[in-house]
C-alpha positions as CSV (number, residue, x, y, z in Angstrom):
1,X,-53.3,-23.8,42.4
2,X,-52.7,-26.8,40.6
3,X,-53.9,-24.8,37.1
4,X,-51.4,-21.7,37.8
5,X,-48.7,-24.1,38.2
6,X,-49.3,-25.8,34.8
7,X,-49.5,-22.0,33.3
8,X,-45.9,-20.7,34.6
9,X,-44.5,-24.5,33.4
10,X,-45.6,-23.9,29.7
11,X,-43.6,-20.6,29.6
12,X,-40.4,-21.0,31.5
13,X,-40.3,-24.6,29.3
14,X,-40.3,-23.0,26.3
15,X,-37.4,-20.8,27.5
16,X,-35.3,-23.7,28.4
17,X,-36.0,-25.1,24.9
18,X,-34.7,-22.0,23.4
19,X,-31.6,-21.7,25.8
20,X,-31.2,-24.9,24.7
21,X,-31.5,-24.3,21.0
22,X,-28.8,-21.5,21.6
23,X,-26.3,-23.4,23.2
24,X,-26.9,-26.5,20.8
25,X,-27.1,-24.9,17.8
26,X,-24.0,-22.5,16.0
27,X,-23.7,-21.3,12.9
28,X,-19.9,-20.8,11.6
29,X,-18.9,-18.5,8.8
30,X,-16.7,-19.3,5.7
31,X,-13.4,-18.4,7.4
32,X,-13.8,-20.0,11.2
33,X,-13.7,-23.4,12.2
34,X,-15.2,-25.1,15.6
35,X,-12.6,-26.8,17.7
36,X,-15.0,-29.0,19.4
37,X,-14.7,-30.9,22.9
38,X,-16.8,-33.4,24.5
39,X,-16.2,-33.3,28.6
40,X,-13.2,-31.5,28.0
41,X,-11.5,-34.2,25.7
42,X,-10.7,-33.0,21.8
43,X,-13.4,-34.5,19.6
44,X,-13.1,-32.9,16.2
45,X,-12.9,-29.6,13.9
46,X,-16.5,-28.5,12.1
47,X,-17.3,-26.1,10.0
48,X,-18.0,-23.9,8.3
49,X,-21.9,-24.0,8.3
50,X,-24.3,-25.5,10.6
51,X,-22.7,-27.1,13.6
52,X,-24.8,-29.0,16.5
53,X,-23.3,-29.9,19.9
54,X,-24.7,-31.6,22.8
55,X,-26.2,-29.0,25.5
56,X,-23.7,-29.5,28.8
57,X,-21.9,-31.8,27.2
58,X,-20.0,-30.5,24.3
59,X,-18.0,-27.0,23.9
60,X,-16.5,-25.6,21.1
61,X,-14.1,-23.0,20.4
62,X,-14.4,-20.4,17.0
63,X,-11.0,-20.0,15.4
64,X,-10.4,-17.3,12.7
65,X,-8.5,-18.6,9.2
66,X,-7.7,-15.5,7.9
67,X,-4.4,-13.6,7.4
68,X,-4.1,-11.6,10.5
69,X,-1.6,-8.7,10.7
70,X,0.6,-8.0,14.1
71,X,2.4,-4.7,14.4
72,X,5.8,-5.9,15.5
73,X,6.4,-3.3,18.2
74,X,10.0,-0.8,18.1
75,X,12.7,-3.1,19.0
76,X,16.1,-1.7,20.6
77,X,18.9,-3.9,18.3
78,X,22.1,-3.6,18.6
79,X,23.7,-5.0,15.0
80,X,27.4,-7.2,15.0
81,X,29.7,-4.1,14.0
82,X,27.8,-2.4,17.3
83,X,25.9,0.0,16.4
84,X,22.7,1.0,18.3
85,X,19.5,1.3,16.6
86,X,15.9,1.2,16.7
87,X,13.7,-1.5,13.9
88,X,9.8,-2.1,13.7
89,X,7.8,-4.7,11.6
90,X,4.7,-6.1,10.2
91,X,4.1,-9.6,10.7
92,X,1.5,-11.9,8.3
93,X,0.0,-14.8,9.9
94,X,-3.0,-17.1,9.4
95,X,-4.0,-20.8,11.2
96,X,-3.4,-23.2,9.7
97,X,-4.4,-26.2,12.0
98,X,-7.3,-25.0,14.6
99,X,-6.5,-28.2,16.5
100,X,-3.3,-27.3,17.2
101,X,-3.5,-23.4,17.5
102,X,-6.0,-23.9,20.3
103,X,-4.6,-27.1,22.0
104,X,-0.4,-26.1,21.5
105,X,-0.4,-23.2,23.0
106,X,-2.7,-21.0,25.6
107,X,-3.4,-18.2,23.3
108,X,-1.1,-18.2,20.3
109,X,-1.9,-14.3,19.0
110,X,0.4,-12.5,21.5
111,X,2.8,-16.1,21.9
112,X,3.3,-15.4,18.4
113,X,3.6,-11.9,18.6
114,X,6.3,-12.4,21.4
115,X,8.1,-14.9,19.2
116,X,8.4,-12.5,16.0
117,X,10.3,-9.7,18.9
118,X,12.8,-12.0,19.9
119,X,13.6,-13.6,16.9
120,X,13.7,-10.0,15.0
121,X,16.2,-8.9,17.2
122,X,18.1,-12.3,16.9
123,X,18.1,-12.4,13.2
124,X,18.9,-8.7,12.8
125,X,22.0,-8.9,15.5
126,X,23.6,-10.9,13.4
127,X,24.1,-8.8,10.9
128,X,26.4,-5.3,10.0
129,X,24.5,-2.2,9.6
130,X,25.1,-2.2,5.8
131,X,23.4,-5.3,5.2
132,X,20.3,-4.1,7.1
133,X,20.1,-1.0,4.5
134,X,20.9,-2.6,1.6
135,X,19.6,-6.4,1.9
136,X,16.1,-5.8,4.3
137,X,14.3,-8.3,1.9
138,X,17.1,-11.2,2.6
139,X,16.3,-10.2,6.3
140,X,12.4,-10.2,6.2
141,X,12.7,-13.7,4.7
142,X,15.3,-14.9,7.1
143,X,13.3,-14.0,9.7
144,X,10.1,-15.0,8.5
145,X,12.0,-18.6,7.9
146,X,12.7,-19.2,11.7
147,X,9.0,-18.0,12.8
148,X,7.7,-19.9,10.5
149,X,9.8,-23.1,11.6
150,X,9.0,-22.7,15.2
151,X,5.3,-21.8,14.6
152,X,4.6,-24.9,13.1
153,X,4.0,-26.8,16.0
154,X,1.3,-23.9,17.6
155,X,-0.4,-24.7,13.7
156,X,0.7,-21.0,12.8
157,X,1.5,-20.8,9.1
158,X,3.7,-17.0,8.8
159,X,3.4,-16.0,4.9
160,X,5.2,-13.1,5.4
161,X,7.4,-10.3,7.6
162,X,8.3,-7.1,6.3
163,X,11.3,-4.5,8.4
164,X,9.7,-1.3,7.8
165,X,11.8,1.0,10.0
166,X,15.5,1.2,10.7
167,X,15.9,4.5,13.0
168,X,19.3,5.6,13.7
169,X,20.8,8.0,16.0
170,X,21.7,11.2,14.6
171,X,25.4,10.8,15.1
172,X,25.0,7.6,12.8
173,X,23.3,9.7,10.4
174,X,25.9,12.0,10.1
175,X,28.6,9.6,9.9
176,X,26.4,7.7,6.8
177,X,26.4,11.2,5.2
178,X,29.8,12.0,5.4
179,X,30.8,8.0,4.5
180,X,28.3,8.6,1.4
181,X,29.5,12.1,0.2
182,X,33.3,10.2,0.3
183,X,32.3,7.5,-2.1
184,X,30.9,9.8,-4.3
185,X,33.7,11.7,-4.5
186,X,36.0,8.7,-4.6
187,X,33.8,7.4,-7.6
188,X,34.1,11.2,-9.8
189,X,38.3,11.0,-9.3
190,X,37.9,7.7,-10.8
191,X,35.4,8.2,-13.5
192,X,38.3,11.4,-14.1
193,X,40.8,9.6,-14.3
194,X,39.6,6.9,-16.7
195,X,38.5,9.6,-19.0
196,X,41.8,11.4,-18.7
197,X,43.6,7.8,-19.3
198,X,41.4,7.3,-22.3
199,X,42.2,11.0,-24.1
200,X,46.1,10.2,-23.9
201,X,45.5,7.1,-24.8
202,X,43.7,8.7,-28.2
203,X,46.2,11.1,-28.7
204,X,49.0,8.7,-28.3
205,X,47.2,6.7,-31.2
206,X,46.1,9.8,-33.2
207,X,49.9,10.9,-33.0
208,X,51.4,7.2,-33.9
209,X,49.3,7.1,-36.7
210,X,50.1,10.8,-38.3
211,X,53.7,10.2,-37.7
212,X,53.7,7.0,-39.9
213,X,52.0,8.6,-42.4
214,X,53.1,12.2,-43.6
215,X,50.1,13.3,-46.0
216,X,48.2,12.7,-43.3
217,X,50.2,15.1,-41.0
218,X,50.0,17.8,-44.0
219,X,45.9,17.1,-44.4
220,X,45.8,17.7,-40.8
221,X,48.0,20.9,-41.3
222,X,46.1,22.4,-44.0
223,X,42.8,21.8,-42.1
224,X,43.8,23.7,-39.3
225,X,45.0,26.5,-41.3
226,X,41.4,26.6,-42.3
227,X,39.4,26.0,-38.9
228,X,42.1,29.0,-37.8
229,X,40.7,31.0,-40.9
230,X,37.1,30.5,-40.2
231,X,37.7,32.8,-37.7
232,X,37.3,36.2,-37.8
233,X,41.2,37.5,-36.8
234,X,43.0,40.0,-38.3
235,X,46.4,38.4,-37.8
236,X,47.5,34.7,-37.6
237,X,50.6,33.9,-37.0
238,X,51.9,30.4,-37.8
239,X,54.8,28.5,-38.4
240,X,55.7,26.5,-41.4
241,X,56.5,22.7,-40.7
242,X,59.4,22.5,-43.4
243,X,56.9,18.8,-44.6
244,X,54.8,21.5,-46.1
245,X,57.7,23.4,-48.4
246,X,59.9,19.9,-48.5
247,X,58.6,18.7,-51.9
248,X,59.5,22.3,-53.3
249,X,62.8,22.4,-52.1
250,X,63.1,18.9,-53.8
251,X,62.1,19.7,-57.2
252,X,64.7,22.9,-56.9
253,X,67.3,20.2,-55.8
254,X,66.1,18.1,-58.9
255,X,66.4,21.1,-61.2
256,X,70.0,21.9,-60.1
257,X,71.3,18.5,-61.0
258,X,69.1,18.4,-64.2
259,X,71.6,21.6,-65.0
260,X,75.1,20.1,-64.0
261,X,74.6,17.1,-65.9
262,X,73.8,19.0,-69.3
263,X,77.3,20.3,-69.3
264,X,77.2,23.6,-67.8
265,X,80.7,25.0,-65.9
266,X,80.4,27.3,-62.6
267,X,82.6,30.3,-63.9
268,X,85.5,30.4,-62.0
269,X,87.5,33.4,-60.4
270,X,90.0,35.6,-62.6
271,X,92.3,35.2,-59.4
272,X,92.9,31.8,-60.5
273,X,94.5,31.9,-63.8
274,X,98.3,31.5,-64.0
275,X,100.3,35.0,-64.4
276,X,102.8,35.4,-67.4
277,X,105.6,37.2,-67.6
C-alpha cells in the first residue's frame, strides 16, 4: 500500500513541477511588455525576453506596443452653419507607458475608442461645411491634438487620425453642385471680361500710336491692301484715305506756285477791256 502510494506521488509531483514551471516561467516577444504585480501591488515592467515570477505570488499582464488601428465608427455631426451630415475615421494608436495603460484606465482600447467619437464630433462641430471639404488635414491634426492631450495620462501615445468620409444628404449635394456650377460661371464672365478689357486696351494703344505717326498709318494701309489681295476676290472695293494721295496733291500745289513766280499772267477775259468810241 505504502509502495503504490510512493508510485502515484512521483507522477502527480512532477505535474505540479511543470504547472509550476508554466505559471513561473513566460516568455515575452519583441513588441509586449509584462506589467507585473506582486499580491496585487505594481512591482515593475519586464520584457521583452525571459521573464520569471513567483508561482501564487506574482501576476503579470502582456501589453501590446505596436501601432493599433481603431475604425472610428459613422458619426451623425451636425457642423456650425447647420448642416447635417454623416463622418467616419481611422484612428493610429500605440502604448506608450504599459504601467499606466493597464493601471489608468480599466481597458483603454474601447475608452480610447469612445474618446476619439466624442471628440470627432466636437472638433468637427466647430467648424462650416467648407472647411471640412477643403481643410480635412487641419481637422485630422486638430483632432488628433486633443486625443492625444487627453490620452496621455491612460499612457496612449495617438500618432495619427485620418477623416475619410464626409456623407452628405442629397439635397446638400445638389445645392454644392449648383453653388459649384455658379462659380464657374462667375469665374468665365471674369476671365471674359479681363480679356475683353485687355483687347481695347491694345487697340486704344495700337490706335494712339498710328495716329501720332502717319507712315505708320499708310504702312498699315498698304498692308492691308495686300492681305485683302491675297485673297482670291474678283472685286474689292476700298476707299482712299486722302494721307495716301496728300503728298501728290502737294507736289501739284508746289508746281503751281513754282509757275506764278516765273512770271506767267492768267489771260484775262476780252469783256474786260475798256470800249472806244
Amino acid at each position: 500500500m505504502l509502495f503504490s502510494l510512493f508510485t502515484l506521488a512521483g507522477p502527480i509531483a512532477v505535474i505540479v513541477v511543470i504547472m509550476l514551471l508554466f505559471a513561473s516561467v513566460k516568455i515575452l516577444r519583441q513588441y509586449e511588455r509584462a506589467v507585473v504585480f506582486t499580491l496585487g501591488r505594481f512591482q515593475s515592467v519586464k520584457g521583452p525576453g525571459l521573464v520569471l515570477l513567483v508561482p501564487f505570488v506574482q501576476e503579470m499582464v502582456r501589453v501590446d506596443l505596436r501601432i493599433q488601428v481603431i475604425e472610428i465608427p459613422t458619426q451623425d455631426v451636425i457642423s456650425r452653419d447647420n448642416v447635417s451630415m454623416k463622418v467616419d475615421a481611422v484612428l493610429y494608436f500605440h502604448v506608450s507607458d504599459p504601467e499606466r495603460a493597464i493601471i489608468q484606465v480599466q481597458d483603454y482600447l474601447p475608452a480610447t475608442n469612445m474618446l476619439a467619437q466624442t471628440t470627432l464630433r466636437a472638433v468637427l462641430g466647430q467648424h462650416e461645411l467648407d472647411e471640412m471639404l477643403s481643410e480635412r488635414k487641419k481637422l485630422s491634426t486638430d483632432v488628433q491634438d486633443i486625443l492625444d492631450s487627453q490620452t496621455e495620462i491612460w499612457g496612449i501615445k495617438v500618432s495619427n487620425v485620418e477623416i475619410r468620409t464626409v456623407e452628405l444628404t442629397e439635397n446638400m449635394v445638389r445645392a454644392i453642385a449648383k453653388q459649384a456650377e455658379a462659380e464657374r460661371d462667375r469665374r468665365a464672365k471674369i476671365i471674359h471680361a479681363e480679356a475683353e478689357f485687355q483687347a481695347s486696351q491694345t487697340l486704344v494703344n495700337a490706335a494712339t500710336i498710328l495716329s501720332s505717326i502717319p507712315a505708320a498709318m499708310q504702312l498699315r494701309y498698304l498692308q492691308t491692301l495686300t492681305e485683302i489681295g491675297a485673297e482670291q476676290n474678283s472685286t474689292i472695293i476700298f476707299p482712299m484715305p486722302i494721307d495716301i494721295i496728300k503728298p501728290f496733291l502737294d507736289l501739284q500745289e508746289k508746281a503751281a506756285k513754282a509757275t506764278h513766280a516765273n512770271g506767267a499772267a492768267p489771260v484775262s477775259s476780252t469783256t474786260d477791256a475798256p470800249l472806244n468810241a
